[in-house]
C-alpha positions as CSV (number, residue, x, y, z in Angstrom):
1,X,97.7,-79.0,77.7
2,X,95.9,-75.4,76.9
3,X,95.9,-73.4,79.8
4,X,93.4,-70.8,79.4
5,X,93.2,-67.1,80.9
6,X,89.9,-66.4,82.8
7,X,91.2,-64.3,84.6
8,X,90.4,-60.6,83.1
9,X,93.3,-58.6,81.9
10,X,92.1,-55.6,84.1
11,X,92.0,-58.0,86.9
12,X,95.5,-58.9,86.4
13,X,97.0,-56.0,86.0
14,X,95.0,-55.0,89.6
15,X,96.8,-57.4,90.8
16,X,100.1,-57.2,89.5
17,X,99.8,-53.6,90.8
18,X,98.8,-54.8,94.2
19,X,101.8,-57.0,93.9
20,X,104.0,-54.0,92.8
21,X,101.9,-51.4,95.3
22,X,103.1,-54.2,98.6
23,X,106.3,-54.8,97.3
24,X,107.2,-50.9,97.2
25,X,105.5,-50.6,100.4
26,X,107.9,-53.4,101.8
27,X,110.6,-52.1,100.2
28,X,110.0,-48.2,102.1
29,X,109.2,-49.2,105.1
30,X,112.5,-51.8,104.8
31,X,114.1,-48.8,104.0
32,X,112.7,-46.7,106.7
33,X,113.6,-49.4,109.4
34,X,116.9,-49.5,108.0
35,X,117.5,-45.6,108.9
36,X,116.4,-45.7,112.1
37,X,118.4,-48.7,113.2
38,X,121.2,-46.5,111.7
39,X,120.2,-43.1,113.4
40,X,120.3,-44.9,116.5
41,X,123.5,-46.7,115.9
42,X,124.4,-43.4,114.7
43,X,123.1,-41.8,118.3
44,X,124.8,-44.3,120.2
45,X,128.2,-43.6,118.6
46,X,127.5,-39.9,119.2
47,X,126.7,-40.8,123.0
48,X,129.4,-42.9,123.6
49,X,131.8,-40.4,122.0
50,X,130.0,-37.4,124.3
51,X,130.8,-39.8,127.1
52,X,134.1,-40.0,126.8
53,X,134.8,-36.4,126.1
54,X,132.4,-35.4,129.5
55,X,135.0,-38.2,131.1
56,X,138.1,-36.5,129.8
57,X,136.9,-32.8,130.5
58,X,135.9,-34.1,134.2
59,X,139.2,-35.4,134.9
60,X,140.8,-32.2,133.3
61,X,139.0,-29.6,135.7
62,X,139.6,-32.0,138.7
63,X,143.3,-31.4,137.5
64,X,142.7,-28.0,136.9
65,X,140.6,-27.0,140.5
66,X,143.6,-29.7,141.9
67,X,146.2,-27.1,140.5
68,X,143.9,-23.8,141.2
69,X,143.9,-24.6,145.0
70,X,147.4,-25.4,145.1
71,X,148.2,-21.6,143.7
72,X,144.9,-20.3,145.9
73,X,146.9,-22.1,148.6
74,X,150.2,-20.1,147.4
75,X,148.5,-16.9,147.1
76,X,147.4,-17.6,150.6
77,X,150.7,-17.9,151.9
78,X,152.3,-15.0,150.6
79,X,149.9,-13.3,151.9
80,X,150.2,-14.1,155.2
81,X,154.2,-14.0,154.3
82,X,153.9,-10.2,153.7
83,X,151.9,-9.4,156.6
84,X,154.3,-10.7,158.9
85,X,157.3,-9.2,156.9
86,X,155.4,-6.0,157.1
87,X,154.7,-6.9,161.0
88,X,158.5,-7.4,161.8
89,X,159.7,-4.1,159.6
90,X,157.2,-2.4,162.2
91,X,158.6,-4.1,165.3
92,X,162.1,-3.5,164.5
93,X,161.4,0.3,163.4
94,X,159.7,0.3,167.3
95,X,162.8,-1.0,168.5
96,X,165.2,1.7,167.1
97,X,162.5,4.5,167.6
98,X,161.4,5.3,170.9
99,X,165.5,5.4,171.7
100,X,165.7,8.1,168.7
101,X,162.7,9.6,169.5
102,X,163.7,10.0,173.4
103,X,167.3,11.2,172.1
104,X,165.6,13.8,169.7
105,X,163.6,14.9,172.4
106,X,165.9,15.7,174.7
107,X,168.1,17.5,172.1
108,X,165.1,19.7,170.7
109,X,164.0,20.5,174.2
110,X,165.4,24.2,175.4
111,X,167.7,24.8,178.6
112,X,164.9,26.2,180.4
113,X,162.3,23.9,179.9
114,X,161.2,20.6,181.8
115,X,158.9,17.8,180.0
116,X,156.7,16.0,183.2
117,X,154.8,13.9,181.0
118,X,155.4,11.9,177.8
119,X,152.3,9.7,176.7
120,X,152.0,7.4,173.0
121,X,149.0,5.8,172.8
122,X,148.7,3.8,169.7
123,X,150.7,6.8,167.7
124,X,148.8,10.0,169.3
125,X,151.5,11.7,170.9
126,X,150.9,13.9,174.7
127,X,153.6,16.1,176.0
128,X,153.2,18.2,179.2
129,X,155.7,20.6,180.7
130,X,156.9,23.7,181.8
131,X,158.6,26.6,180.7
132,X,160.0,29.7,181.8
133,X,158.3,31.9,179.0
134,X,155.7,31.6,175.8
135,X,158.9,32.1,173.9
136,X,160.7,28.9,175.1
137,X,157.6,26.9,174.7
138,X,157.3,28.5,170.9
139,X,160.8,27.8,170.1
140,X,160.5,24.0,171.6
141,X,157.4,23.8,169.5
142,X,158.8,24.5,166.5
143,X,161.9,22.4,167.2
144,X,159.3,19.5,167.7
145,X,157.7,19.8,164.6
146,X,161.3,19.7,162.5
147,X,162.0,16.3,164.0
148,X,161.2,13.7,161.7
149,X,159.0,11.3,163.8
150,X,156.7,14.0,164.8
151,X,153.9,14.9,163.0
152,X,151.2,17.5,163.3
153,X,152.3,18.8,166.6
154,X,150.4,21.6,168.3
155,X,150.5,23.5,170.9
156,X,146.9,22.4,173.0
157,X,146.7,24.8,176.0
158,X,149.1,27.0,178.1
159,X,148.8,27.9,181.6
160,X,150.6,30.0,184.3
161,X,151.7,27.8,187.3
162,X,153.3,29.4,190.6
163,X,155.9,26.5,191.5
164,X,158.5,27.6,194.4
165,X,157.5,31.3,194.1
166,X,158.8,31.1,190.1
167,X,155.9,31.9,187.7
168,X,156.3,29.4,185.0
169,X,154.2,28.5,181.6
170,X,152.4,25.0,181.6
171,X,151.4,23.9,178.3
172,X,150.0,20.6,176.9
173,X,151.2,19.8,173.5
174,X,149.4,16.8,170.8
175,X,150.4,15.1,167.9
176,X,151.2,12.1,166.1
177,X,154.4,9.6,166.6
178,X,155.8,7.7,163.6
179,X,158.9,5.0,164.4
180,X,159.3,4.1,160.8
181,X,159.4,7.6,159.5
182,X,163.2,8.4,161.3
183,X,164.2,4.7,160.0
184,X,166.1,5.3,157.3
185,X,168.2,8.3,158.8
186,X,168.7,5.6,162.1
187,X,170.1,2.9,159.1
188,X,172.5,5.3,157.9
189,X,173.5,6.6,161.2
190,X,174.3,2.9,162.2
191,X,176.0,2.1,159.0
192,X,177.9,5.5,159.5
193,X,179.3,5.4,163.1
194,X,176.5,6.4,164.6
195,X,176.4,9.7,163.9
196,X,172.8,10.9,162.4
């Protein structure tokens, strides 16, 4: 049997490139559907991976804020720890001082002088007395302001007072009181006998 060609050769070769035009066609967008199943594969492994490591960093800052507010928590305490060691320093330096202070007092104060009024309201020091002369009060002033738990002393007013026909001076004198500054001579007058 003959087979014979009607076909036109320019009519074949339309279609063979119609042929070759779907199959390259097929062929990209094979290719194309091919790269996005593996850019989303590819996304899905990248997710998955981003997971885990937002997993692992959450459970790492829970550790670290767990350990942050334990030292907070430390810090805290210390805190408070110093305040009250400061606290107690300050009580026990009140409990030695007024007994020095009194002591000191009474040694700086002249023969012919008399102290009526000793006042220490929250370290502001008030003495009132009387003495014989402006010369004893001068010289108790400046034995006052030698003593190491007085501080800024000064002599506030002075007055002449008749008291059982004898003229003496009156005089207000201010200042500031500091237990812990005579502490460490107290320590070493304890650790020495108690002499000062």
């Amino acid at each position: 049997m003959i087979r014979i060609n009607l076909i036109p050769a320019e009519e074949t070769e339309r279609a063979a490139g119609r042929r070759r035009d779907l199959a390259v066609g097929t062929i990209a967008l094979s290719v194309l559907a091919v790269a996005f199943v593996l850019a989303h594969v590819w996304q899905g492994v990248q997710l998955r991976m981003a997971n885990r490591q937002l997993e692992w960093l959450t459970a790492e800052l829970k550790k670290i804020e767990g350990d942050y507010a334990d030292v907070t928590k430390i810090e805290q305490q210390k805190t408070e720890l110093r305040e009250k060691l400061r606290v107690i320093a300050q009580l026990e330096a009140k409990k030695v001082g007024p007994v020095r202070i009194l002591a000191d007092l009474a040694a700086a104060t002249p023969d012919k002088l008399w102290l009526t009024e000793f006042s220490d309201t929250a370290g502001a020091l008030k003495l009132t007395g009387l003495g014989v002369d402006d010369h004893t009060v001068a010289d108790f002033l400046r034995r006052l302001g030698a003593l190491p738990f007085f501080h800024g002393v000064d002599l506030d007013e002075t007055s002449q007072v008749d008291q059982d026909g004898a003229k003496l001076k009156k005089f207000v004198i201010h200042g500031q009181v500091d237990y812990a500054a005579g502490q460490g001579t107290t320590q070493a007058a304890a650790a020495g006998g108690g002499k000062p």
